[in-house]
N, C-alpha and C positions, 0 to 999 in steps of 0.2 A: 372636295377636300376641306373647305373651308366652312360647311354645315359640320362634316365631322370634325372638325377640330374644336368649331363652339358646345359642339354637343359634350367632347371629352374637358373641357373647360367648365360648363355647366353642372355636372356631374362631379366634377372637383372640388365646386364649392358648397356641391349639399352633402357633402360627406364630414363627418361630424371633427370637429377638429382634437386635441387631444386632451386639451380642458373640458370640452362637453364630453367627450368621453367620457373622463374620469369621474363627470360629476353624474353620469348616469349608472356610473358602479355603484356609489353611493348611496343611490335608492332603496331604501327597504319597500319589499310590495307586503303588504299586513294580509291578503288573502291568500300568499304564497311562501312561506320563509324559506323554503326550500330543502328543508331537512323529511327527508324521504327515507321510510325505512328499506333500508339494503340489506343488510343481514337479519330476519327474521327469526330465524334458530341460531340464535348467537347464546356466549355465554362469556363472561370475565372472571379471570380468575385474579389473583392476588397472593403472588409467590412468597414465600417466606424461605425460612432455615426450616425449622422444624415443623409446620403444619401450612396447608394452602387453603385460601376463602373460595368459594365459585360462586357464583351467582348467575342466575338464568333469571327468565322473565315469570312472574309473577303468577299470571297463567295457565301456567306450563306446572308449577308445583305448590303446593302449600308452604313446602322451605324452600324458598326462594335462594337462600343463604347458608352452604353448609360446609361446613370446616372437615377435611380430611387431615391425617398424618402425610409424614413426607420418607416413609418406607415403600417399600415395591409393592407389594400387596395393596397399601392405600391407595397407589398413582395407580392401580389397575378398577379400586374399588371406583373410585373417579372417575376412568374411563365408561366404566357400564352404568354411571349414573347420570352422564351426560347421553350415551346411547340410550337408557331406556325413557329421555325424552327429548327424543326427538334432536336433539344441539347437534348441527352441523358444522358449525366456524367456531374457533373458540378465539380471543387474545389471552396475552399474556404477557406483565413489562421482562425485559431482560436485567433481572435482577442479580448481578454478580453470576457465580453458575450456579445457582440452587434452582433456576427454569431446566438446564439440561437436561436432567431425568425426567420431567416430567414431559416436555416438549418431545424427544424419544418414545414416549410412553402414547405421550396421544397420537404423535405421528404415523404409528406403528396400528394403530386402531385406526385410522382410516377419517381424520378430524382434520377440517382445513384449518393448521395452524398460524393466529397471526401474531408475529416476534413484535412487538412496537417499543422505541426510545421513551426510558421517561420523562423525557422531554416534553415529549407530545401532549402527555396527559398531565400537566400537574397539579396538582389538587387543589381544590378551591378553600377559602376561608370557613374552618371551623368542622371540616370532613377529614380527619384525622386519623378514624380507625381502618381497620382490616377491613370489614365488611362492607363501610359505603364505601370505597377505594376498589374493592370489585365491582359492588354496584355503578359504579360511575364510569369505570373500563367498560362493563355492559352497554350503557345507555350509549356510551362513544361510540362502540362499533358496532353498533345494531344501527344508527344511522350511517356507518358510512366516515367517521371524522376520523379515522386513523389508519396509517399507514403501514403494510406490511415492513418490518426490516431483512435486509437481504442474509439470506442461509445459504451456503454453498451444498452442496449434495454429502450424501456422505462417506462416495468417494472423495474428494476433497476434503472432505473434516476430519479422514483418517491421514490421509497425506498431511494436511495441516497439522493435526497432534504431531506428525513424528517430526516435520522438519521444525515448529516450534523448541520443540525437546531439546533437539540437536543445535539450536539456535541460545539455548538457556545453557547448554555444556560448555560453548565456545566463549560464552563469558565467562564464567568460571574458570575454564582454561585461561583466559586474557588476564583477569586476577590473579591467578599463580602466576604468572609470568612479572605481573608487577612487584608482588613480595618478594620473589628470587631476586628481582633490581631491587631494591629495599633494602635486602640481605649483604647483596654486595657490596651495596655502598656502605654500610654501616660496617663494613670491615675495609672498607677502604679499596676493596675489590673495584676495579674500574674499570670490568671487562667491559657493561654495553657503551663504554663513551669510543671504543677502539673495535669494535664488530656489531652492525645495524642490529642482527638479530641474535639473541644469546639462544634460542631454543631451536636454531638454524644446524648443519652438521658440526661446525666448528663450536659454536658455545656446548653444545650440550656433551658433547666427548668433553670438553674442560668440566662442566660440571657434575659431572659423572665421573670422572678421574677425581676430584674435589670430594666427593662424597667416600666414593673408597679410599680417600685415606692420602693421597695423593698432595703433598705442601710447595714442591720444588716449581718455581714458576717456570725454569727454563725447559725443564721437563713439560708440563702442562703447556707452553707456548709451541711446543714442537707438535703441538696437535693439532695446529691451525691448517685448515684447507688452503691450498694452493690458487684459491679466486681471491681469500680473502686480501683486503688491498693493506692493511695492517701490515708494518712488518714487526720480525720475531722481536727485536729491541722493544718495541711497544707495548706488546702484548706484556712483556717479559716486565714493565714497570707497570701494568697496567695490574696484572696480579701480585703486586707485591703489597700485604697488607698486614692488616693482624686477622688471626683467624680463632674468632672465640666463640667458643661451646655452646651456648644458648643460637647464636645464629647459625650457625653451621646446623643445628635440629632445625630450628625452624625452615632453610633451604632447603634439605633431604625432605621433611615433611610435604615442603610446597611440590618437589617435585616428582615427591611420590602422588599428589593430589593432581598435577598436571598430567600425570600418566594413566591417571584412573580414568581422568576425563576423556582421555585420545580415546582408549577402550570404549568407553559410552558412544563417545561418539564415530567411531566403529560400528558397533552395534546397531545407531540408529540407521548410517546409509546402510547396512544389511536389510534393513524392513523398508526402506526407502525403496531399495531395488527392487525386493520381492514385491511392494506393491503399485511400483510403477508397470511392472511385467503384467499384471492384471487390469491395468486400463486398457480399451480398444484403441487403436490405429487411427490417426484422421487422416485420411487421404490428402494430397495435396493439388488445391484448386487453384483454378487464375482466373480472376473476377475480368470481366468483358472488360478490352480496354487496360489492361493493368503489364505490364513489361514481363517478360518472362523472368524466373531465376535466373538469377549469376551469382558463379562463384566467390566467396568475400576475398577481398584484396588483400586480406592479410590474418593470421591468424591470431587472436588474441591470448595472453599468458593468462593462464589457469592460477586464480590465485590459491594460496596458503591451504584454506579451509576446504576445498573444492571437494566434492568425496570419490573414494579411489574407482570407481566402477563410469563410465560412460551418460554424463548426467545428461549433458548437451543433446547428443540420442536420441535418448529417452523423451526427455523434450520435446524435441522436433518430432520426432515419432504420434506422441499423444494430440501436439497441437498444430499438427498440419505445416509448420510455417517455423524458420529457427529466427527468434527470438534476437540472441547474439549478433547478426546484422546489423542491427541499429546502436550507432556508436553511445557508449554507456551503459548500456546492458550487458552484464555477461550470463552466464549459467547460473551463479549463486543468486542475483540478481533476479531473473526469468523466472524462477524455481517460486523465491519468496511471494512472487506477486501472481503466480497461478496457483501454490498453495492457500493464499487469500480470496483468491475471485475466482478460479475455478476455470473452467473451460467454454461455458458458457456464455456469450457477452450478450444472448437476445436476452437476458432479463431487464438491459438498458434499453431502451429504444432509439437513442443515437448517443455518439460521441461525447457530443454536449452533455447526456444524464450520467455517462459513466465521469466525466471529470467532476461534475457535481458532487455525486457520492462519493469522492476520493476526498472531495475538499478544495479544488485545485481548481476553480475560477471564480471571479468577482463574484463575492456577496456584500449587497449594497442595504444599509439598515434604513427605510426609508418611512418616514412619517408625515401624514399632511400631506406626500406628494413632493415631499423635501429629500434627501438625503442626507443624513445623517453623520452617517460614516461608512465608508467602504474598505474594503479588506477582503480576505478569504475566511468561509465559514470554519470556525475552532471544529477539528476534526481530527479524533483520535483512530488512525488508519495504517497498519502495516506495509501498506499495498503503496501509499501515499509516502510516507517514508522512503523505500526503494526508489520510487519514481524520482523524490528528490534528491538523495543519495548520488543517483546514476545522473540527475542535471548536471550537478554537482560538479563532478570527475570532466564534464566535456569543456572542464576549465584550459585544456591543453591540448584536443582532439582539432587534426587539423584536416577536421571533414566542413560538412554543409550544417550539422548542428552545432558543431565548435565554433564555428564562427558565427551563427545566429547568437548562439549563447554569450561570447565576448561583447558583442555588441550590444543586445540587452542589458547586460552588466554594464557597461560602459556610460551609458544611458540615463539608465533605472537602478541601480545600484544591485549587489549581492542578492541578496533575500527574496528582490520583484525577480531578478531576472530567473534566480533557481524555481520561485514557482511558476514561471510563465514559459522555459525548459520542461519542467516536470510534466505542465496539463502537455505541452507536445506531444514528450513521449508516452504518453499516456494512452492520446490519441492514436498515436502508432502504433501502440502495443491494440487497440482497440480494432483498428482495421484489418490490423495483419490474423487477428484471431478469430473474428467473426464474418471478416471475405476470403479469406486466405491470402492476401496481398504480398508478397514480398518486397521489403525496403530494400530500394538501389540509391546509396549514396553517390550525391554528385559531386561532391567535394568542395572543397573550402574556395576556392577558384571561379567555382560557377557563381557557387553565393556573392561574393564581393563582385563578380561582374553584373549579375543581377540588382544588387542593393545600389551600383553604382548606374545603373540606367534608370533608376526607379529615382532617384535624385536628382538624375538630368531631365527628366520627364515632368519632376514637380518646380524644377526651376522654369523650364519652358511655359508653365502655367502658370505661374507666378507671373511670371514678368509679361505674360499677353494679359492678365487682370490689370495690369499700372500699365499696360500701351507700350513696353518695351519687348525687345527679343535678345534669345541669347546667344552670341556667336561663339563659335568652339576658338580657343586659341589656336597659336600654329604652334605646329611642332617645332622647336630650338634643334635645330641642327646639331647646334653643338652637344 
């Protein structure tokens, strides 16, 4: 025992420590730099508005550099000119959407397309045009230095367009909703101070009776639903105003604009439905080791926007596993963040790269071996948004994440604790979708008995490091 323990001691100390480490990263080898060609039949393009640059390797043609239009016929002439030599991978930066068509275009022709940030590539001093700007996307990924960007399928990019659509209506609607308060106040209307929601069944009978012509407040207050907690005297000073002409147009207009919008958005969970019905089914799995389903403890209120057909379903249906389980999540929720990422999570390799991509763990700015500054990487991400959104709400959730979340916040303040909630459920979302896992909340009970043994357990350690121990008090009788 005591040969092998010198031997695992001896062994410990020829192992390089983390400064030799670091300083052997540092080596340049000059008979190796290690830039190996990868993509051989590469080519870089150089996206514009109205015409695109390519460039292929020198070799390969006499115009190394040839300018197309950005009509369909050119984005096809493109394709057979990267086919008749030879270009197997192409890049191309993502340049607002004018990559779209073209990226369609080549995908369709059978081109391994690589999406890259132009981040990655930024230009060097005094390379300013079109042409070395594709040349230089070239030489990047013929070696290898650039990174694919993630594309979701293009079932998901169809889902994506319509729930975006329907995501740009419901602002619009929330807009009209603000100019009708606008309206009313500026006549002295002071329905919303006396009913939470004016576009609820109670406000909009008043405002609809307002529009037809309708001045008698005591009349107009008799149209108040029987929930709402207003009484009729309130209402009845609350529409007592002036009622002038130019505002009264502008109300009728907004809520003729609020109407149009319901209809759009109408419209889109119609194409929502019909092309959820064309996804396939994922079975539902239970990863070795993982607690069976159970039914949720409670059923969550559907909110406002939620669309009239069975979204939740559907959902569960496509992704094996419902979503809505996990406190903070609901359907509108779930929806937003599989129309961004899809259904697929193997294009991450673990947990850890999908929170990465989202934005949603330390990134540490590190120079010399120093750090700099730490923070979370600037990440403009829909997907990322929801996640914080839904940390957000488990401000008042009296589960096992509602209470981690308090505490965090308690801690670390707002901001650390909603992104460090968000990579959570993120995770969760990550597990449940790519093992089939289902989340069993333990509730807020378990967590505090837990976080409270985990404090007596760090005290007991503490206090045998200084030679003391800790004795439990006694119970007070009293």
């Amino acid at each position: 025992m005591k040969a092998q323990g010198g031997a695992d001691t001896a062994a410990k100390a020829a192992r390089p420590n983390r400064k030799q480490r670091r300083e052997q990263q540092r080596k340049i080898w000059t008979d190796n730099p290690g830039l190996d060609v990868v993509h051989p039949n590469a080519a870089g393009i150089d996206v514009g508005n109205s015409e695109h640059y390519v460039a292929i390797a020198p070799e390969k043609s006499p115009e190394a550099v040839r300018r197309f239009g950005c009509f369909t016929a050119d984005l096809r002439d493109l394709a057979q000119f990267l086919k008749a030599h030879g270009i197997v991978s192409v890049v191309m930066q993502s340049t607002g959407v004018y990559w779209i068509p073209l990226y369609d275009v080549l995908e369709e022709a059978g081109f391994e397309v690589y999406l890259v940030n132009a981040r990655d590539t930024k230009n060097l001093p005094g390379r300013k045009s079109d042409v070395q700007e594709s040349q230089w996307l070239l030489k990047l990924h013929t070696f290898g230095l650039l990174r694919n960007s993630f594309h979701p399928t293009s079932e998901i990019r169809v889902l994506r367009a319509y729930w975006r659509q329907r995501t740009e209506h419901i602002h619009t609607a929330t807009e009209c909703v603000q100019r009708m308060q606008k309206a009313l106040t500026q006549m002295n209307l002071q329905l919303a101070n006396v009913i939470t929601d004016i576009m609820g069944l109670t406000g909009q009978k008043i405002l609809r009776a307002i529009l037809a012509g309708e001045r008698d407040a005591d009349k107009l207050a008799k149209l108040r639903n029987w929930r709402i907690q207003a009484s009729h005297e309130e209402i009845v000073a609350s529409l007592t105003g002036n009622w002038r002409a130019e505002l009264l147009f502008t109300l009728k207009q907004e809520v003729d604009r609020y109407d149009f919008c319901q209809r759009q958005i109408g419209e889109c969970d119609q194409e929502i439905e019909i092309h959820l019905n064309t996804l396939a089914s994922r079975p539902r799995e239970t990863a070795p080791g993982a607690q069976p389903a159970m039914p949720p403890k409670k059923r969550k209120t559907a909110q406002g926007n939620s669309p009239e057909f069975g979204l939740g379903q559907e959902l569960a249906r496509i992704a094996g596993v419902d979503f809505t389980r996990i406190d903070g999540i609901n359907v509108l929720t779930a929806q937003t963040i599989i129309s961004e990422v899809g259904l697929d999570m193997e294009r991450w390799k673990t947990e850890a790269h999908f929170a990465s991509w989202l934005g949603l763990c330390p990134y540490n700015a590190v120079s010399g071996g120093k750090v700099l500054r730490r923070g979370t990487r600037k990440v403009v991400n829909r997907a990322a948004t929801a996640f914080r959104i839904a940390a957000f709400t488990l401000r008042r959730s009296d589960s096992y994440l509602g209470a981690q979340y308090r505490r965090f916040r308690g801690k670390l303040g707002a901001p650390k604790a909603i992104t460090a909630m968000a990579h959570k459920l993120a995770v969760l979302f990550y597990r449940m979708l790519r093992f089939g896992q289902e989340y069993v909340d333990r509730g807020q009970q378990f967590y505090e008995e837990k976080y409270r043994q985990q404090q007596i357990s760090w005290l007991n350690r503490k206090a045998a490091q200084l030679g003391f121990s800790v004795i439990p008090a006694a119970n007070d009788p009293a």
